[in-house]
Each structure stands twice: as structure tokens, then as C-alpha cells.
N, C-alpha and C positions, 0 to 999 in steps of 0.2 A: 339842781344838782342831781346824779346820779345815784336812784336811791341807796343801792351797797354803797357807795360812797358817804351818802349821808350817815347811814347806818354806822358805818367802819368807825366814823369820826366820835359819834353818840360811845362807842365802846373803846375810844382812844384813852390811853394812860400817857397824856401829853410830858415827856420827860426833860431831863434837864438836872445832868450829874456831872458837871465839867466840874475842874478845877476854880472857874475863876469868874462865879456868879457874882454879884454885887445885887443888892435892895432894889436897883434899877430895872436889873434881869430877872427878878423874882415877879417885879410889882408887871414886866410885859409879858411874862411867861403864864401868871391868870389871866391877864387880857385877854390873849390871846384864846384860851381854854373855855373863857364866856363867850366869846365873840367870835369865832372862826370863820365864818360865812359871812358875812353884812347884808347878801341877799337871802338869809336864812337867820333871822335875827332870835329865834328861840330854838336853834339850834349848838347844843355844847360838848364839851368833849366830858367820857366819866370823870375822870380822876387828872389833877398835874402831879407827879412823880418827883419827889426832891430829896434833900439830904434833909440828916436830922436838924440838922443849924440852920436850913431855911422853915420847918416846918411853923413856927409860930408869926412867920412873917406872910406864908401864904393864907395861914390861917385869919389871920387880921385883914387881909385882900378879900379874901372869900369866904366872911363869915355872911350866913344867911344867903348864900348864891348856891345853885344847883351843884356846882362842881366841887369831888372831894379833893382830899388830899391825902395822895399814900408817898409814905417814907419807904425810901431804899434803905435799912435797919439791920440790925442783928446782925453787925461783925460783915454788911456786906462791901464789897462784892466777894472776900475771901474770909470764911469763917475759922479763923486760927488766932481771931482770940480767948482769953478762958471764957467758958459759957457764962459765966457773971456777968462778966460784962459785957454779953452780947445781948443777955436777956434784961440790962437794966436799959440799954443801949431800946431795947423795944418799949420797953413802960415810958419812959422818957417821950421819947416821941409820941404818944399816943398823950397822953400827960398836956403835951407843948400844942395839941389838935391835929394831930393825926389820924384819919378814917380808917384809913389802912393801913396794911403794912407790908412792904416784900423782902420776903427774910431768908437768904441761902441754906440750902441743905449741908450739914456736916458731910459731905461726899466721901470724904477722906476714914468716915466710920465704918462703908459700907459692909467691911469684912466684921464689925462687930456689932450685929445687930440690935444688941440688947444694950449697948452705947449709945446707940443710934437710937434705937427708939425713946429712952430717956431722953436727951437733947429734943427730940420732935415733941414731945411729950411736955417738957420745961416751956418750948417756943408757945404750945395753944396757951399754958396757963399764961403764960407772960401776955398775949396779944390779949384774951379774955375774950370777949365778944365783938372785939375787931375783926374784919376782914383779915383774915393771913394769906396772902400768896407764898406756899413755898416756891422757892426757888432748886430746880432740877439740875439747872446746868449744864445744859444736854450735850452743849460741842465739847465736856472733857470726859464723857461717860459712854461704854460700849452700848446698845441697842437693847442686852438683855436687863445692866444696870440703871438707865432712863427708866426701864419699866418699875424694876425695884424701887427706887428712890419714891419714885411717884405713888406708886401703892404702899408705902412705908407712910409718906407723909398723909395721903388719903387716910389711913387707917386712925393714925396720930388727930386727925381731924383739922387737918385742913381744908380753907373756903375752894383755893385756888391752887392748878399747879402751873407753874411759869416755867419758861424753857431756858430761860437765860439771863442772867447781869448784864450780858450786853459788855464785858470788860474783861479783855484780858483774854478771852477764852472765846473762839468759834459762834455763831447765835445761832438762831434757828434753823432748820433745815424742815421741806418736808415731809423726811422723815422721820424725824424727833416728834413732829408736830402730829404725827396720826399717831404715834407711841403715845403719847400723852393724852389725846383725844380720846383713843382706845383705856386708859386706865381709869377718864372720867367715866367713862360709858358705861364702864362695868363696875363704878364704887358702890353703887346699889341705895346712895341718896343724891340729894343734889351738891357737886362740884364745879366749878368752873375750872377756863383753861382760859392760860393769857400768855401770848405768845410775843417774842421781843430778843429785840440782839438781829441788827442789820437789817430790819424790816424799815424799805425806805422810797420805795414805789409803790404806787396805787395800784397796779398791774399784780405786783405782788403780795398785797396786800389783800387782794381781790380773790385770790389764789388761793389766801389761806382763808378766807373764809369760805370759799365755797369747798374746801376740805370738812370745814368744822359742821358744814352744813350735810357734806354727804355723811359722813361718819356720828352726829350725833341727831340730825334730824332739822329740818329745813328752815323751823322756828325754832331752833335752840339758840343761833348766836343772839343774844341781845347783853346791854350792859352790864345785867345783872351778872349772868352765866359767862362770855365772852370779852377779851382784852385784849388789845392788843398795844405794848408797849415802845412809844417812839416818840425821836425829836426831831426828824424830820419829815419825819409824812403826813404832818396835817397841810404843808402847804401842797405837798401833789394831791389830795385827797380836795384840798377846795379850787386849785387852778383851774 
């Protein structure tokens, strides 16, 4: 296999947010996330990406196996419900074995900061010492707002900032994608950046990583630091 491609796969958030999973679609969607390559047999993807109601059932799949499990959580993909239950909505899943978590940004606070940061603020305590991906949402925000949100959630202390739910709303762009890259760059510890929403080519996949690699440094993308969130591109990534 094509090392970036190997690579890409190692830092894949294998997803899977339809409406109309079943125990069947969960129990092939970790198969898959262990096994991706066959002629690459220690080869896996980071994370498989689910809803809160499947997380105990991939948890039971892939207990004691390399690959996590992050929840799409906290009121996503549109945060409009009251923060209570967004943020119980987060303990819960991490609770059910959750590793992670990707949790939308209140977008809609932007103009009240001090709202804003409380919410970001509620979301670290609620995740704990979870991974948090905030979620930026970059296709419903102008250029200088992508920046803010991300340096708001950065600050809040977030692990990760993610560009998109992937629903509903526009995904990544490359330019969202150096916006965000550029706000890891300069948070002044270590943050990651996990990119998602219409990433579905190897081509382009390829693309963004070698963004991440010109703007953060040539050994930065790896699983720990780099994500890239999809349900269909592990299979171009192993063809």
C-alpha cells in the first residue's frame, strides 16, 4: 500500500451516522476498522465514529482491540438543545465506553462571548480527560468566524478542532482546512485537527494531508495529532 495511504487509514475516524444502523452494521463497521487491508494485517483505522446508542455495542466489539470509539455527542450535529442535556448527552456516552468525543460548537453564541465560553467551558468538564473534538462547522461560518470559534474552543481546552458534522451544512473546504490548521499552529501546546464532511477520495484525502504537513510540519500528521473523519474512504484508501 501506498505509505500516505497507509498513514491516512492509521488516522481514519471510520464513521457511520445514518439513520438506519442495526447490531449487524455496527458488529461490520469494527470489522472493518481492525481489518481494513488483509494484506496489511496490523494495519487499523484510529477511531469508528457512532451515535450515542451504538456506543456500548462497539464497545463490547472492540474491547481490548486497538481501535477507539468516539461518539458524535453533545446535541450534535445541531446544538439547540438546552445545555443540560447536551452535556449529560456527553457523560453518558463516555459512561456506555466512549474514548472520545465530537461535540458541535454553540456557533449561534458567537456574538456572546462570555455565553460562549461558558458552554466551551461546561463541554471540557463534562468530557474530563476524554478526547474532545470541538466541532467548528466551517461550511456555515465566514473565514474570520472559523478562526474565532477555533481559538475560543482551543482556549476552552480543547484536544481537537474538527471542521465539520458532515450534516446538513457544507464540509470541508481547503480553505477552512489551513484556517484551522493555522489556529493549531499557533495554540502554543499540543492540539490536533480532524478534518471531515465530504472527504471521499484518496486524491483528496491526500491533499489534505499534505496541507497539514506543509503548514504544521512534515511529522506532524500522525493519529495522535491528525483525523480525518469518513465513511467512505477507507475503501479508496485500501483499492
Amino acid at each position: 500500500m501506498d505509505p500516505d495511504h497507509a498513514l491516512l487509514v492509521a488516522c481514519l475516524d471510520l464513521t457511520s451516522l445514518g439513520d438506519d444502523e442495526d447490531d449487524a452494521a455496527i458488529d461490520a463497521l469494527c470489522e472493518r476498522a481492525l481489518r481494513p487491508a488483509p494484506d496489511t494485517p496490523e494495519l487499523h483505522v484510529a477511531t469508528v465514529c457512532v451515535w450515542p446508542r451504538w456506543v456500548r455495542a462497539a464497545h463490547a466489539r472492540l474491547a481490548g482491540a486497538p481501535v477507539g470509539i468516539s461518539c458524535a455527542t453533545g446535541g450534535f450535529p445541531m446544538p439547540d438543545a438546552p445545555l443540560a442535556d447536551r452535556l449529560r448527552e456527553i457523560e453518558e456516552a463516555l459512561d456506555a465506553g466512549a474514548d472520545e468525543v465530537d461535540v458541535p460548537i454553540n456557533r449561534f453564541l458567537i456574538d456572546e462571548p462570555d455565553a460562549l465560553r461558558g458552554e466551551l467551558d461546561a463541554t471540557r468538564a463534562a468530557a474530563g480527560d476524554a478526547p474532545w473534538k470541538a466541532i467548528v462547522e466551517t461550511g456555515a461560518l465566514e473565514p474570520s468566524e472559523i478562526r474565532f470559534l477555533a481559538d475560543a474552543a482551543i482556549d476552552a481546552g480543547a484536544d481537537f478542532v474538527k471542521s465539520s458534522t458532515g450534516k446538513e451544512v457544507p464540509g470541508v473546504t481547503p480553505e477552512a482546512a489551513a484556517i484551522l490548521a493555522a489556529a493549531v499552529r499557533d495554540a502554543g501546546r499540543p492540539v490536533g485537527l480532524k478534518l471531515s464532511g465530504g472527504i471521499r477520495g484518496a486524491g483528496q484525502a491526500t491533499n489534505y494531508l499534505a496541507l497539514a504537513r506543509d503548514l504544521l510540519g512534515p511529522r506532524w500528521p500522525v493519529p495522535g495529532t491528525f483525523r480525518i473523519g469518513a465513511s467512505a474512504l477507507l475503501a479508496a484508501l485500501v483499492a
